[in-house]
N, C-alpha and C positions, 0 to 999 in steps of 0.2 A: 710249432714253427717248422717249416718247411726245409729237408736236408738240401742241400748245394747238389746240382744237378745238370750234366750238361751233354748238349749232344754230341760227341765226336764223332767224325766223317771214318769209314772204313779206312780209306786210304788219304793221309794227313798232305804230303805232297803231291806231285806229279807220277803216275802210273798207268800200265796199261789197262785198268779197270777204269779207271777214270777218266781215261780218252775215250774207250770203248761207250761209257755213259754219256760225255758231250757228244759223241758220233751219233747214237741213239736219239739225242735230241733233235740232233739237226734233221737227222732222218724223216723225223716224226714233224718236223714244222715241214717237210716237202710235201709229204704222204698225207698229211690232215688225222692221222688216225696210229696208234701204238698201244697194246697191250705193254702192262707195267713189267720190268724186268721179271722173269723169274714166274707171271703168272701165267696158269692155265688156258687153254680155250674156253670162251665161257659155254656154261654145261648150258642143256636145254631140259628144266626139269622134269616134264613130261617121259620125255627118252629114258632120264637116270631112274625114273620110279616103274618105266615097263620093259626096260631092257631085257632083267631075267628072265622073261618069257616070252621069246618074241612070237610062239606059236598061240597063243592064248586069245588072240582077237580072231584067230583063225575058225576059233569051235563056234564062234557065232553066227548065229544066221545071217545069210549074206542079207534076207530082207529089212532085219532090226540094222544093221551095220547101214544100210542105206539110207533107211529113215535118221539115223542119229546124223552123217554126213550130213542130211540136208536141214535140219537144224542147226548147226554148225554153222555152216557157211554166212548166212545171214550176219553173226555174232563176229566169226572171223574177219568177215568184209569190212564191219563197221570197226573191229579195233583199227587194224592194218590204216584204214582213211582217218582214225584221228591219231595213229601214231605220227603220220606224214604231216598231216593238218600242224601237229604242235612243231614238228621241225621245221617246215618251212614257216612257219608264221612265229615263233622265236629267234631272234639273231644269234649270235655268238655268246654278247656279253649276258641277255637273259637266261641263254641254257646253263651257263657257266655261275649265274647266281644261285639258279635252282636247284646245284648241284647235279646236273643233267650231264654232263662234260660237254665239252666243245662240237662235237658230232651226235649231238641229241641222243645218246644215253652212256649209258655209266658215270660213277661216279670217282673216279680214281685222282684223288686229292694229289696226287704226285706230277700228273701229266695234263691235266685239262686245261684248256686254255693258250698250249704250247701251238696249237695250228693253228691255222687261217689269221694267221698275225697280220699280214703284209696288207696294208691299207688300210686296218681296224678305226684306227685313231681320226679319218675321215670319213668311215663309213659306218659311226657306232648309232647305235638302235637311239635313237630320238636325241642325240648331241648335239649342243648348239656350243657355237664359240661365237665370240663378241669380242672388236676391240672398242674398249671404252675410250680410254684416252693412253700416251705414251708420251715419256719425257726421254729422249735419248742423250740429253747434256749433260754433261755431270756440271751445276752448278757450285760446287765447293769450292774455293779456293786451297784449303788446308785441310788435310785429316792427318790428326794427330801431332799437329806444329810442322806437316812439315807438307810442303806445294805440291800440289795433284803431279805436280812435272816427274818430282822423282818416284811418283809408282807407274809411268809409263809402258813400263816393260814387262810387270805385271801382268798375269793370263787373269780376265775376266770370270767371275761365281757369279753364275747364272740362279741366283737366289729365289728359289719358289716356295711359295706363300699361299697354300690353300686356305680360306675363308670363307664364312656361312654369317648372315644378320641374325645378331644378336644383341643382347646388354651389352654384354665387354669386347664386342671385334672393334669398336673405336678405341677404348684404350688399351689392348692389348696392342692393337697395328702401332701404336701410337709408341709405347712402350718400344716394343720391340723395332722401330724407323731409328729411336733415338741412341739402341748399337750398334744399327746397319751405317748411322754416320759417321762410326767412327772405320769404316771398312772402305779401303780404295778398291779401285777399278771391278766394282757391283753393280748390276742388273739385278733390281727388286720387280719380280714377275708375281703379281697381287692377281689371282683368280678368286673372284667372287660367287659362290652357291645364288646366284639371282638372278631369274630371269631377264631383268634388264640394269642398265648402267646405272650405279650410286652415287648423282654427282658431287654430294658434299666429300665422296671418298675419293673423285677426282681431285679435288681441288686442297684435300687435305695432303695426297700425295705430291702434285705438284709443289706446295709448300716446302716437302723436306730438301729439295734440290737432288735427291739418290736420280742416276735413271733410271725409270722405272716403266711397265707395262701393266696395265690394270683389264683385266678381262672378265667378263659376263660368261661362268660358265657352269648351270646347275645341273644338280642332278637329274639326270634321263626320270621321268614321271614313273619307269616302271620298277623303280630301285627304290622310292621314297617311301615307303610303305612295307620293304622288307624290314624284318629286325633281325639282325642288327644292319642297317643300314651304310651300305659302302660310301660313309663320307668321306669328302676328301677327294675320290678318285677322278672325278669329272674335273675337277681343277686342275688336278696332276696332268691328265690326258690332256688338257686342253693346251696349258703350260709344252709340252711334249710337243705338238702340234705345231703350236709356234714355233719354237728351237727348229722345228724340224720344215717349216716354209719357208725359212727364213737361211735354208742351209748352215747354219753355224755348228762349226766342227774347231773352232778354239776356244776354248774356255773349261768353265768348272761346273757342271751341275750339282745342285745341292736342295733339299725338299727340305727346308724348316720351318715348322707350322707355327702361328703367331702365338701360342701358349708357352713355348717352349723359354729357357731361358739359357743363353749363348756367351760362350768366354770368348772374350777377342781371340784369345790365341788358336781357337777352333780354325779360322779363316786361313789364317797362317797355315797351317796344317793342313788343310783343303786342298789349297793351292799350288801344292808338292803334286798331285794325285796324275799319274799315268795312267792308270786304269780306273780302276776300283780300290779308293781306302777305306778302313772301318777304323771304329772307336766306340767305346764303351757309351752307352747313354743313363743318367742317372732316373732313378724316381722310375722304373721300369715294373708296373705289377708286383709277384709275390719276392721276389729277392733285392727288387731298390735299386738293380741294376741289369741290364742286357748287354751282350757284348764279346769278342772275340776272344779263345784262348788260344795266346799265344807263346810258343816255346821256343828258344833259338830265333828271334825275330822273326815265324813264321807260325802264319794262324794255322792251326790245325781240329780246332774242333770252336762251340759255341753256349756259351753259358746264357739260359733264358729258361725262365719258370713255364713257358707257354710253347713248346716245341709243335705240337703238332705236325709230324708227318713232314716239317717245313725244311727245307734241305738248305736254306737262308734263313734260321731265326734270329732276324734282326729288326730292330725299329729302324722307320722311316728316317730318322734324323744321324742313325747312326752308319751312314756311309757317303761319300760323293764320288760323281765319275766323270772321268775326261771325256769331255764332248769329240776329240775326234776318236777313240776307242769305240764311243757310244757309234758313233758314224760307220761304222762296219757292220751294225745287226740292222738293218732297213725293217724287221720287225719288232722293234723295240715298240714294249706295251705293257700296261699294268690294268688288269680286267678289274667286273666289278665283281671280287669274292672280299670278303669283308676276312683279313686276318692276316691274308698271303699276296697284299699289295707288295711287299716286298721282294716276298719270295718271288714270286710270279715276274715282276720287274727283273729282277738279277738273273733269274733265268735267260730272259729274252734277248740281254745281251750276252751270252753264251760264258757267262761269268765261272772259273774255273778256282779253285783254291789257292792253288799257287801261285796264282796272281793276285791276291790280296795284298793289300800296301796295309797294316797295321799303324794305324797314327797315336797320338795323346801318348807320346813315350812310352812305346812298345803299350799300347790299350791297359797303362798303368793309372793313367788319370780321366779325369769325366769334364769334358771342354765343352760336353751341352744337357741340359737335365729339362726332362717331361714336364715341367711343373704345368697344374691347371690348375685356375681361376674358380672356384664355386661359384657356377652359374644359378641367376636368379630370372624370374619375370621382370621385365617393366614394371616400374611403380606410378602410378597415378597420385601426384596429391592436390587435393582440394584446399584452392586457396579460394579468398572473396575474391570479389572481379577487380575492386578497389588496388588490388595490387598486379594482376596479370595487365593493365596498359599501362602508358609511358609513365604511368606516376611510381612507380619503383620499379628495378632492373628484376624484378622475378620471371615478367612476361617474357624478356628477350632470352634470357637463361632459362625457361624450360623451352623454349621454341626449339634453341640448341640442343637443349636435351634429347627433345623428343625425333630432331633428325637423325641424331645417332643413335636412336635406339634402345636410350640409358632410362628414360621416365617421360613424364607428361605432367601436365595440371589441369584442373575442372575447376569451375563454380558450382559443378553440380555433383558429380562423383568425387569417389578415391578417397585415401585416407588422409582424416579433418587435420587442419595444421590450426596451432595459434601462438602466438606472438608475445 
């Protein structure tokens, strides 16, 4: 069993090393380019292995020394044209998957991706966004016994919902609509992994009365085939995008994925948020939990079994931030690196420690927990045909099914049913 293990940040508050490293960032999003604090020039290892003698090429004949040059060159020419070939023909977010960094080489887990922010989110390597459909009314009368009137005042959670077609994205959306209704003054922002619009998932959204925005936005074709593959991220960015055409600088953003399961009192809590607040999330990997250590009602370091290098170990569900704070970084972004969507994210809004809001009573309790669903295939079952038309309700009921995803029926496949 794994001992309790966390990463504390050098410096817990406000410090001059700690200004000095957001200065360094900001530097490095102007500049497109930053060696990691502390590191070397990088070496050229040819140099490092003939340094100690740099008269030794000298004793050779100048005719062999020319012949090798001109072998050389050919070999040279041809890397040089496909080292340029691969950076200009990979964008940002594929050098950044490949682990290439953001300027087509290195790999510095700490820094890449921090440049060429500004405009990403419209100009990503094969992204498409879509609006499907959009209910901007909140049809409720009541949540929670008491008239939409009295949450008026209320700042708006901009509530995002990344999704991918599968068995359980109908009843898990479905599920998870039926606590968003008990939440006032909510934007349910539903991005779909699919090429094009899902209209039964229009019209099922329509049905809850939330408002809400449902958008067509899959994964870039050149990401679907990595493993592990950056899901999620093309929703998020796409979500991002919106907020961010739309100018909106009041409210709460908040990223909960439709697996997860959420305590009312989460929103409540949200809804405090000046900057950036964090709270614990349950069902987290190898300790069962993620989440901030805090002392004195002030985070100071980060308990997660998965640190990685990640200067943010936090899950996606466990922080939200003020849309107008958010409104000061114009490079606000979350690439496709599968692990450090987060990190990467709090970066980009120049996110600092001492300005963490610690929620769930001082990050003493768990207001929203990871749970997932055991995903299966579609089932096919084979019924007579005597029962898929109007002479029993099994035809109309797997027709349903089979919109959403959940199963199907045959006369001729799948597995035999009887009666």
């Amino acid at each position: 069993m794994p001992s309790a293990y966390y990463a504390p940040l050098d410096q817990p508050l406000t410090s001059t090393d700690d200004d000095e490293e957001e200065a360094n960032i900001e530097r490095h999003q102007q500049q497109h380019q930053r060696r990691p604090k502390g590191a070397a020039a990088p070496s050229i290892p040819f140099l490092e292995a003939h340094h100690h003698s740099p008269m030794a090429h000298l004793r050779v004949a100048s005719g062999v020394v020319g012949g090798r040059r001109r072998c050389l060159l050919p070999l040279v020419g041809a890397l040089l044209f496909l080292i340029a070939f691969c950076y200009f023909t990979f964008g940002v977010d594929t050098r950044l998957a490949l682990g290439l960094g953001g300027v087509g080489g290195g790999s510095d887990d700490s820094d890449d991706g921090m440049h060429s922010l500004d405009g990403i989110l419209s100009r990503a390597l094969n992204e498409t966004l879509h609006l499907c459909s959009e209910g901007l009314f909140d049809q409720r009368l009541y949540v929670q016994d008491k008239p939409m009137e009295e949450y008026g005042n209320l700042p708006i959670i901009y509530f995002v919902t990344p999704t991918y077609p599968r068995r359980e994205q109908i009843p898990e959306l479905t599920r998870l609509a039926h606590t968003l209704l008990h939440v006032p003054r909510l934007h349910w922002l539903v991005a779909n992994d699919q090429e094009g619009c899902n209209v039964f998932m229009d019209l099922m959204l329509k049905g809850f009365g939330i408002p809400y925005t449902h958008l067509a936005s899959p994964m870039p074709s050149n990401f679907r085939k990595a493993k592990p593959a950056p899901r999620g991220v093309a929703n998020r960015r796409a979500a991002l995008q919106w907020l961010r055409q739309r100018n909106l600088t009041n409210g709460i953003l908040y990223f909960g994925d439709d697996d997860n399961t959420y305590d009312l009192r989460l929103f409540s809590e949200i809804r405090q948020t000046q900057r950036v607040s964090m709270f614990p999330v349950g069902f987290i990997a190898d300790y069962g939990v993620s989440g901030p250590v805090v002392r004195k009602g002030k985070v100071v370091a980060f308990l997660d079994s998965w640190l990685a290098g990640r200067r943010w170990p936090v899950d996606m569900a466990g922080f939200a931030v003020n849309l107008q704070y958010m409104a000061q970084f114009p490079n606000v972004n979350m690439p496709y690196k599968p692990g450090f969507e987060e990190d990467r994210f709090l970066r980009s809004i120049g996110l600092r420690l001492d300005q963490i809001e610690p929620r769930g009573n001082n990050c003493t309790e768990i207001l929203v927990w990871h749970t997932q669903t055991k995903s299966k295939k579609a089932a096919v079952v084979r019924l007579e045909s005597e029962y898929l038309d109007g002479r029993s309700n099994l035809g109309a009921l797997f027709r349903s099914l089979k919109i959403m995803g959940v199963a199907s029926a045959s006369d001729t496949e799948g597995m035999c049913n009887t009666f």
